[in-house]
C-alpha positions as CSV (number, residue, x, y, z in Angstrom):
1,X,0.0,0.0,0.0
2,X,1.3,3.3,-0.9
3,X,0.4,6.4,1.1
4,X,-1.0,10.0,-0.4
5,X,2.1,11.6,-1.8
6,X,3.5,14.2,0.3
7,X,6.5,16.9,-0.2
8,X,8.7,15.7,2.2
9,X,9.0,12.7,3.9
10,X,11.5,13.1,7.3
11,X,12.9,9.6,8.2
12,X,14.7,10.8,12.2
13,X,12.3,13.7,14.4
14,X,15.2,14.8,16.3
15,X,16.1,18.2,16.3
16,X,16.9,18.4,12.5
17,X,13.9,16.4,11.7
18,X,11.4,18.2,13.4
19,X,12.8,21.6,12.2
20,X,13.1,20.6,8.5
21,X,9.0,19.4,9.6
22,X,8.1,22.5,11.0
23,X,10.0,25.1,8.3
24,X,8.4,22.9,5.5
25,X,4.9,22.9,6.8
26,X,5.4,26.7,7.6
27,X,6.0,26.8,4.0
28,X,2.8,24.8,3.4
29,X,4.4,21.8,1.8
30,X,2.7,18.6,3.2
31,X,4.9,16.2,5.2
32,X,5.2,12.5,7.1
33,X,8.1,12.0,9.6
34,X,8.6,8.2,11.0
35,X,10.8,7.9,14.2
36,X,11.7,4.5,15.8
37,X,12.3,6.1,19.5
38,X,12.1,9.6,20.9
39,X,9.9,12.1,19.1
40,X,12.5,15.1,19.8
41,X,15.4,12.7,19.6
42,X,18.4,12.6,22.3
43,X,18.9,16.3,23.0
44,X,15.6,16.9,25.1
45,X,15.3,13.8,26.5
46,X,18.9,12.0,27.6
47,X,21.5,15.0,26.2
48,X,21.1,18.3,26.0
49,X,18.7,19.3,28.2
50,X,18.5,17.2,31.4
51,X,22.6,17.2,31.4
52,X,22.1,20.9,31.6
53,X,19.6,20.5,34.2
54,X,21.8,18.3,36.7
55,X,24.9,20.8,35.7
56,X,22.7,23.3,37.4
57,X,21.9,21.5,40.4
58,X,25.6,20.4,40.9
59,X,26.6,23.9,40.8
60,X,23.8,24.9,43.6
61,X,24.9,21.7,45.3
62,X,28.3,22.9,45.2
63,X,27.2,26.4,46.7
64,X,25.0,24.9,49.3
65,X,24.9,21.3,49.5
66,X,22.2,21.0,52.6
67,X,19.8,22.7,50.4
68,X,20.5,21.1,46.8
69,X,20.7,17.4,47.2
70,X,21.0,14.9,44.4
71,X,17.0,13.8,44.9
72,X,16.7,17.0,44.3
73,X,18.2,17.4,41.0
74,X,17.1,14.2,39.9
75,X,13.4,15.2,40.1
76,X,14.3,18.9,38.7
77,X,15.7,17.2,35.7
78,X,13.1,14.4,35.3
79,X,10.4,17.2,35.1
80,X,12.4,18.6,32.5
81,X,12.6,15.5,30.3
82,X,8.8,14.9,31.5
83,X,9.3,11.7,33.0
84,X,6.7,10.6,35.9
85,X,7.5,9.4,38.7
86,X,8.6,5.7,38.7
87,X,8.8,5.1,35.0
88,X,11.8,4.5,33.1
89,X,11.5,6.4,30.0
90,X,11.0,10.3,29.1
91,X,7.2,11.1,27.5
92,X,8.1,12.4,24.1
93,X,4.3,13.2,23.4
94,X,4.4,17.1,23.1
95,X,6.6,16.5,20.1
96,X,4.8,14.2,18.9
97,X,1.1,16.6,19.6
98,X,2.9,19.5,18.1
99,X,3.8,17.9,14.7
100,X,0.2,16.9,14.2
101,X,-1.1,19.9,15.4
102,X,0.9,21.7,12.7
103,X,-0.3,19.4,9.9
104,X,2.4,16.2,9.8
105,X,1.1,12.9,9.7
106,X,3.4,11.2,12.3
107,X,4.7,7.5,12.0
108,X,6.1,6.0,15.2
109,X,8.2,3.0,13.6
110,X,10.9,2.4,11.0
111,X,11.8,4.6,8.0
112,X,14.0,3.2,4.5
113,X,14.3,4.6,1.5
114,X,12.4,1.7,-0.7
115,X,13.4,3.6,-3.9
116,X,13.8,7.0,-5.3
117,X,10.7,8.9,-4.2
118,X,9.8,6.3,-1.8
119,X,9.6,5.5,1.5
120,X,9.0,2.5,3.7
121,X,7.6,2.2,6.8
122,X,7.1,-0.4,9.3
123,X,4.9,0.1,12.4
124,X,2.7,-1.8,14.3
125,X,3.6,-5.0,12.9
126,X,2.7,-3.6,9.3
127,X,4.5,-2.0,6.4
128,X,3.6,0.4,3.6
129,X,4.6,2.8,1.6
130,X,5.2,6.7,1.2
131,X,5.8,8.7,-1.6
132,X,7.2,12.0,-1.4
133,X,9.1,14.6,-3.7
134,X,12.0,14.8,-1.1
135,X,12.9,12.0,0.9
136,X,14.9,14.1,4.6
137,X,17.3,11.5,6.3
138,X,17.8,12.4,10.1
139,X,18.9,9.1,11.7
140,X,21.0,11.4,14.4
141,X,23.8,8.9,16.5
142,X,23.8,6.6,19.1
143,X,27.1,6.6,21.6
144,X,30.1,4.6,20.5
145,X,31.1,1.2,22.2
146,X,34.2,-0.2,21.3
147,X,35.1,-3.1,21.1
148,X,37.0,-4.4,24.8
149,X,37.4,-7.3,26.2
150,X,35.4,-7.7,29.3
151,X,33.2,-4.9,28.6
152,X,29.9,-6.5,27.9
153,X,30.5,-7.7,31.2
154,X,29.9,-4.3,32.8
155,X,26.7,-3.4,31.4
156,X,28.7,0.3,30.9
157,X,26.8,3.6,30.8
158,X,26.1,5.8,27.5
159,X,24.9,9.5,28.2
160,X,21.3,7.4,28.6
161,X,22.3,6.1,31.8
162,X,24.1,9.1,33.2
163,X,21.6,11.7,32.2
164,X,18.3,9.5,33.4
165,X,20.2,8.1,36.8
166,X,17.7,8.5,39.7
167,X,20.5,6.6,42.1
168,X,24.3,8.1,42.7
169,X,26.5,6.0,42.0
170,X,29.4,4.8,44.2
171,X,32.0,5.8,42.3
172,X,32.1,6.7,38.2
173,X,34.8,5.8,35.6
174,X,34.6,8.1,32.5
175,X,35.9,6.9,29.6
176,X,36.2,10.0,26.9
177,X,37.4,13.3,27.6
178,X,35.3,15.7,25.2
179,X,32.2,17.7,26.2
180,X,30.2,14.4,26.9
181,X,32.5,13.1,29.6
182,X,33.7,16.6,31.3
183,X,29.8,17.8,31.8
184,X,28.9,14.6,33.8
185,X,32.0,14.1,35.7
186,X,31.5,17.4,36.9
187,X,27.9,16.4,37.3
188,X,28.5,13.6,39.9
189,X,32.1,14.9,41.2
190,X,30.2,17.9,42.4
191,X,27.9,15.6,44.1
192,X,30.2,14.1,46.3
193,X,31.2,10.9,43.5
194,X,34.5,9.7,43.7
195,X,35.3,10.0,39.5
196,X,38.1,9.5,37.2
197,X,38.3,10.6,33.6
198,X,40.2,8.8,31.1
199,X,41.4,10.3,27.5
200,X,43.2,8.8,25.2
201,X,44.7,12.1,23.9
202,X,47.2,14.3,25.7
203,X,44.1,16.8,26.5
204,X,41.0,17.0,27.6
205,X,38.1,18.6,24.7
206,X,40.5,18.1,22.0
207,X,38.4,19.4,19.5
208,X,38.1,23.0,21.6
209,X,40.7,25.6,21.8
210,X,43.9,24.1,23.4
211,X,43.2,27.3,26.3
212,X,39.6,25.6,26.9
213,X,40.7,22.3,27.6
214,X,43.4,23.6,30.4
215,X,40.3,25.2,31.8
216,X,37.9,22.4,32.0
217,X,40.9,20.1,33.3
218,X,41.5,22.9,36.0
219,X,37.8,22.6,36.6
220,X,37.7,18.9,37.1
221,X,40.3,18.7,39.1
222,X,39.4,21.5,41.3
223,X,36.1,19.5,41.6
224,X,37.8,16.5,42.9
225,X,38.2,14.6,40.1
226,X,40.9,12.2,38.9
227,X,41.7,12.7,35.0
228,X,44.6,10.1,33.4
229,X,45.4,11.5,30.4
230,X,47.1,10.1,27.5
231,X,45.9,6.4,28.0
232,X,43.1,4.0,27.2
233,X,41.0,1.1,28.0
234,X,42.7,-2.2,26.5
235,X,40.4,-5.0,28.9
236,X,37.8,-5.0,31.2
237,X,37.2,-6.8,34.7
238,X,33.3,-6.8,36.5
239,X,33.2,-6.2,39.9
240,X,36.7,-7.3,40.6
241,X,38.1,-3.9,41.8
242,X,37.2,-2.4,45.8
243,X,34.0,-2.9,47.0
244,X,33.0,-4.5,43.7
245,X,34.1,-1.4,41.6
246,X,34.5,-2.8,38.0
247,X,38.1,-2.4,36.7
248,X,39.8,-1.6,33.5
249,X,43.1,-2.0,32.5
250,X,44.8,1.2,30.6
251,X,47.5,1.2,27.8
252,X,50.2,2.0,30.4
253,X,49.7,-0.8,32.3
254,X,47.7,1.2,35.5
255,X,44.2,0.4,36.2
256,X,41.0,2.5,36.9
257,X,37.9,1.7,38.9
258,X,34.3,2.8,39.2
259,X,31.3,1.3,40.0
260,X,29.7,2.8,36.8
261,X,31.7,2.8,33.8
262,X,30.2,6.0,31.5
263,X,31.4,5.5,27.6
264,X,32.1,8.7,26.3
265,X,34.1,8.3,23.2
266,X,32.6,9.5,20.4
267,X,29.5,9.5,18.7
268,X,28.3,6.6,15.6
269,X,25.9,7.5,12.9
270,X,24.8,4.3,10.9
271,X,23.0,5.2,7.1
272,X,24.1,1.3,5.7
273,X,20.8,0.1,6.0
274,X,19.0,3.3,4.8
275,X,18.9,2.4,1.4
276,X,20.2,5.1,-0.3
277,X,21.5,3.2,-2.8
278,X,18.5,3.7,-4.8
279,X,19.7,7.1,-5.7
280,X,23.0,6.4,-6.8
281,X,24.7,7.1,-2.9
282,X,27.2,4.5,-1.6
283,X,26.8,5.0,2.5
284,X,28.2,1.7,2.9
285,X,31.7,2.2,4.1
286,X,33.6,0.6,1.2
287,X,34.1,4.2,-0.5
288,X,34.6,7.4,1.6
289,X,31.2,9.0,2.7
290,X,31.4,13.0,2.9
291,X,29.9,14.6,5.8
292,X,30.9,17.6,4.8
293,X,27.1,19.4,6.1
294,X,26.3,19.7,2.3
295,X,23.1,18.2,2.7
296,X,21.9,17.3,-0.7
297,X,23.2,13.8,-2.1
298,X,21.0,13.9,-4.9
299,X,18.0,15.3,-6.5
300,X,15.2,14.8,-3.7
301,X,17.7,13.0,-1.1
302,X,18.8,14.8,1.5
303,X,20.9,13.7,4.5
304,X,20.9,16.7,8.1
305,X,21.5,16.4,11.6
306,X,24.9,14.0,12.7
307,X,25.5,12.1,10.2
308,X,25.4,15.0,7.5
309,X,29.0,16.4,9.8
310,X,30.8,18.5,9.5
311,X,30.0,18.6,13.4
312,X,27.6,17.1,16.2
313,X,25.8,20.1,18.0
314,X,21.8,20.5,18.5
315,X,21.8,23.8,16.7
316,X,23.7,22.9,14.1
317,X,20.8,19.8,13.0
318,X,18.1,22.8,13.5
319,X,19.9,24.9,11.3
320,X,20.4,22.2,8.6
321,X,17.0,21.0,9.0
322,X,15.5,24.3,7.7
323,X,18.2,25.1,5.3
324,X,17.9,21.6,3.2
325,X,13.8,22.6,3.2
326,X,14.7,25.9,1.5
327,X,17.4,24.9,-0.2
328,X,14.5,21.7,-1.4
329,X,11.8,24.9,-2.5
330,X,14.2,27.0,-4.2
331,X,15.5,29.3,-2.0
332,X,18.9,30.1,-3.3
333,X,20.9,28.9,-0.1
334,X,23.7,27.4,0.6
335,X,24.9,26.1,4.0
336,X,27.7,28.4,6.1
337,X,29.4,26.6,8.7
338,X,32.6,29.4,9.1
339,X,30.9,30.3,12.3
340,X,29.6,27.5,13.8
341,X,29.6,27.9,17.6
342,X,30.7,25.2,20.2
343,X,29.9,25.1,23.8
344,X,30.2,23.1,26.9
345,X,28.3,24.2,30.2
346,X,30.4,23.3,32.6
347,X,31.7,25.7,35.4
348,X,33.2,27.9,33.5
349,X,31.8,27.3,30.4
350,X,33.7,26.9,27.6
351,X,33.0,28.0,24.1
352,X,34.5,29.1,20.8
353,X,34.0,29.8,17.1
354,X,36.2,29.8,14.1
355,X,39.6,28.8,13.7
356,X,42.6,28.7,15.9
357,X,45.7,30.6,15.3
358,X,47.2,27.1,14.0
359,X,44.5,26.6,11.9
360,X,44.2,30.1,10.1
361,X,48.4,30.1,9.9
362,X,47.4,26.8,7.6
363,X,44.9,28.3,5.4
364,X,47.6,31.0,4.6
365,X,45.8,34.5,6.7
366,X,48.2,36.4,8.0
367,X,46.6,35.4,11.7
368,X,47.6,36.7,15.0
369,X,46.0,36.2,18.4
370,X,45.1,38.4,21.3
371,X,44.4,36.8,24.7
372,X,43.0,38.3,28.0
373,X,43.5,36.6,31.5
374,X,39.8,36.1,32.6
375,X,40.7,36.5,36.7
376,X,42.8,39.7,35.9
377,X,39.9,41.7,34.5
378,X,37.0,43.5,36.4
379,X,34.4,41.0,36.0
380,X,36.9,38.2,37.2
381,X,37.8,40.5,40.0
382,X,33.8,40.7,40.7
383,X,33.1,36.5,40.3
384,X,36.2,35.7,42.6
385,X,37.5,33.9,39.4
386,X,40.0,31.0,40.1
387,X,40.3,30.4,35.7
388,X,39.6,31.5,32.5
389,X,40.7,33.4,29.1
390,X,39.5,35.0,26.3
391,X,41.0,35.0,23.4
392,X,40.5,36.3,19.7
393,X,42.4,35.6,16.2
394,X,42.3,37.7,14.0
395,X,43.6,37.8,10.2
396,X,45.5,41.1,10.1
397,X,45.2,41.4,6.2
398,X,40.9,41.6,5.8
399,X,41.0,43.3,9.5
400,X,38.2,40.7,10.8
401,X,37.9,38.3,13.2
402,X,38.0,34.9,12.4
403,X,38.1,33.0,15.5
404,X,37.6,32.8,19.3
405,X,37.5,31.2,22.4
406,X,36.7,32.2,25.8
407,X,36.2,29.9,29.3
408,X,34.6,32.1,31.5
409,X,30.8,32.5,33.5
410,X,28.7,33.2,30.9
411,X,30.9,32.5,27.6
412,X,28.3,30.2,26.0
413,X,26.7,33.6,25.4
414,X,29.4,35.9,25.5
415,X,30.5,34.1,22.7
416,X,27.8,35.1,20.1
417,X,29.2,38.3,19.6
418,X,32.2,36.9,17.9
419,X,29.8,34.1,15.7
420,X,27.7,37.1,14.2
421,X,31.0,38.5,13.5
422,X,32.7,36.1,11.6
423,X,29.6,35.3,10.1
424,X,29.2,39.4,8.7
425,X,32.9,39.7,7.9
426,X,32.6,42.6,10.6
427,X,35.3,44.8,10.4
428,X,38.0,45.5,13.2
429,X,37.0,49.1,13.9
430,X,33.4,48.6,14.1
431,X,33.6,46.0,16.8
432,X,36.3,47.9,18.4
433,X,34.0,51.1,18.5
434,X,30.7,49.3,20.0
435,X,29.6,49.9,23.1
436,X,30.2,46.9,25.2
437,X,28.4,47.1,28.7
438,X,30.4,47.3,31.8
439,X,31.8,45.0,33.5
440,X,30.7,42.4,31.3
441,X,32.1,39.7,29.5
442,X,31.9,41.8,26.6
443,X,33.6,44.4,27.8
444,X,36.9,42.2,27.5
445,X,36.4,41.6,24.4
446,X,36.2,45.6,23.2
447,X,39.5,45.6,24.9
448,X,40.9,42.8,22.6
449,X,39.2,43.9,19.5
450,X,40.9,47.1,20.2
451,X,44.4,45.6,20.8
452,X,43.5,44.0,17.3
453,X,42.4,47.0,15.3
454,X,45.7,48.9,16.2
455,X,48.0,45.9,15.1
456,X,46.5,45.3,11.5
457,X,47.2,47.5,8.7
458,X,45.1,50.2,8.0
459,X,42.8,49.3,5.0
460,X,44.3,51.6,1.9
């Protein structure tokens, strides 16, 4: 049985599915979106949000611990994934209520392409068919799990377990050192845990700016936790450490123990058994598979969200969700990612934009950096700040900016200023000459865009 044909059929209502959903019914096309799970996909229901939530309550725990306990937190974040009392999972039905209510006809199952233009589904122990004029893949990821010895022993953690824990556990192994890992070991080190983070690299968030990953190992340790860097997990014992802590053996021949073992090494997207061989696209793995965010493989496929790259952020899935709708219509768009904002929410936050100095030095700008010392300025002075930077690049021979980082209170904001920037080409003088308010985070950067403006050549 084939379905009425509709304009765009969305296979994934995560947070690139349901915004390619909602910009294309806004646009009065007609659409179908199928999901297996989570109407709203991870970032509302086990990422994003409630790991926000118990950062929150770990930082008030941290301030006052008799009046911020971990039951607490736990409840604060299950009402913000809207899970009851004694259940398990998150309720994903106001994502599911708003997509009808805006027009979509909703499939909770399974979603292939069957052939170009077409769309199977299976649900409810049935299948059939959907045609529509653009078929939107947004399968998202699911945490990696390699492949160690011992490990299925364990039963380990993904950011499922960690996020939707109700009970502390005794002690926590984190195995990953990017923004996954460092939000909920400071999650549960703040609440009293005993944790240890392991990364195989020499340091922590080694996609970030190399100044944000001192601060967020100055942060973790300053929390109380353990980090090993520059080893990994080889083998895996259950229960055979203290107290019945499960063990794993590292690369240079130590061990680590926790009584929860959180995976935190990377993200997988899977598009194998997608069928997208029916236009013409190999997602197979035996030839390269871009995810270069370009987001049309071929007339009427389109691929958003993680496994279309070039990164994995929730805003970057909502912005390719609506741009591969318009792009789809006509709109003559192309996707920018030259300013695509990063940001973990630990205390300090961390965040940045652009390219490093090392980077820009590579694509041949004639880069330089200015950094300011975060506790040396007036706003550190008023916060009592122990850590932080900010620090611009600038290339010298366009006057703009062209990248940024910043560990500081409120950077995940602060940062913005620097994203519209790059993103306008904004010129050195201009941002020098706003008004930032004081004491602000701002404020320190008006001192560095200034520092900048007087060291590039003026414009002839």
């Amino acid at each position: 049985m084939t379905d009425r044909p509709v304009d765009f059929a969305i296979i994934g209502a995560g947070p690139a599915g349901e915004a390619a959903a909602f910009m294309a019914m806004a646009r009065g096309a007609s659409v179908a979106v199928i999901e297996q799970r989570w109407f709203g996909g991870s970032c509302p229901h086990i990422g994003c949000v409630p790991s926000k939530s118990l950062l929150h309550g770990a930082a008030e725990h941290a301030a006052n611990p008799a009046r911020y306990d971990w039951s607490r937190a736990s409840a604060r974040r299950d009402f913000m994934v809207n899970r009851a009392p004694g259940t398990a999972e998150p309720d994903d039905a106001s994502h599911v209520r708003s997509l009808r209510e805006a027009g979509a006809t909703v499939w909770r199952g399974t979603g292939r392409v069957a052939d170009r233009g077409l769309v199977e589904v299976v649900h409810d122990g049935r299948a059939h068919r959907i045609a529509a004029t653009n078929v939107v893949v947004a399968t998202g990821s699911t945490s990696r799990v390699p492949s160690i010895p011992g490990l299925d022993a364990i039963q380990p953690w993904t950011n499922e377990q960690a996020t939707l824990a109700r009970e502390l556990p005794r002690s926590l192994l984190v195995l990953g050192g990017g923004p996954t890992g460092c939000e909920l070991a400071q999650v549960y080190a703040r609440f009293g845990v005993p944790t240890t983070v392991v990364q195989s690299g020499p340091r922590l968030a080694p996609t970030d700016h190399p100044r944000n990953s001192e601060v967020i190992l100055a942060a973790l340790v300053r929390d109380g936790a353990e980090v090993r860097l520059n080893v990994r997990a080889t083998a895996a014992h259950a229960k055979a450490g203290t107290g019945g802590a499960h063990v794993i053996d590292l690369s240079d021949g130590s061990t680590a123990q926790g009584h929860a073992v959180l995976m935190a090494v990377g993200r997988v997207t899977t598009l194998d058994d997608m069928g997208l061989e029916a236009y013409g696209v190999d997602a197979s793995g035996r030839t390269p598979f871009p995810r270069d965010g370009r987001l049309r493989l071929a007339e009427g496929l389109w691929l958003i969200g993680d496994p279309a790259g070039p990164e994995l952020h929730t805003h970057q899935a909502h912005y390719q969700g609506e741009m591969a709708v318009r792009m789809a219509l006509g709109d003559p768009v192309q996707p920018d990612y030259r300013a695509l904002p990063r940001a973990t929410y630990m205390d300090p936050e961390a965040a940045s934009v652009g390219l490093t100095l090392d980077q820009a030095r590579e694509q041949g700008l004639d880069a330089v950096e200015f950094v300011a010392d975060f506790t040396k300025t007036a706003r550190g002075y008023s916060v009592e700040a122990q850590l932080g930077h900010l620090t611009i690049i600038v290339d010298r021979a366009t006057r703009t900016l062209v990248g940024a980082a910043m560990a500081c209170p409120d950077a995940a904001a602060a940062i913005h200023e620097c994203v519209l920037a790059i993103r306008a080409g904004v010129d050195l003088d201009v941002l020098a000459d706003t008004i930032h308010a004081f004491p602000s985070t701002s404020r320190i950067l008006n001192g560095l865009f200034n520092d900048a403006a007087r060291a590039a050549p003026a414009r002839v």
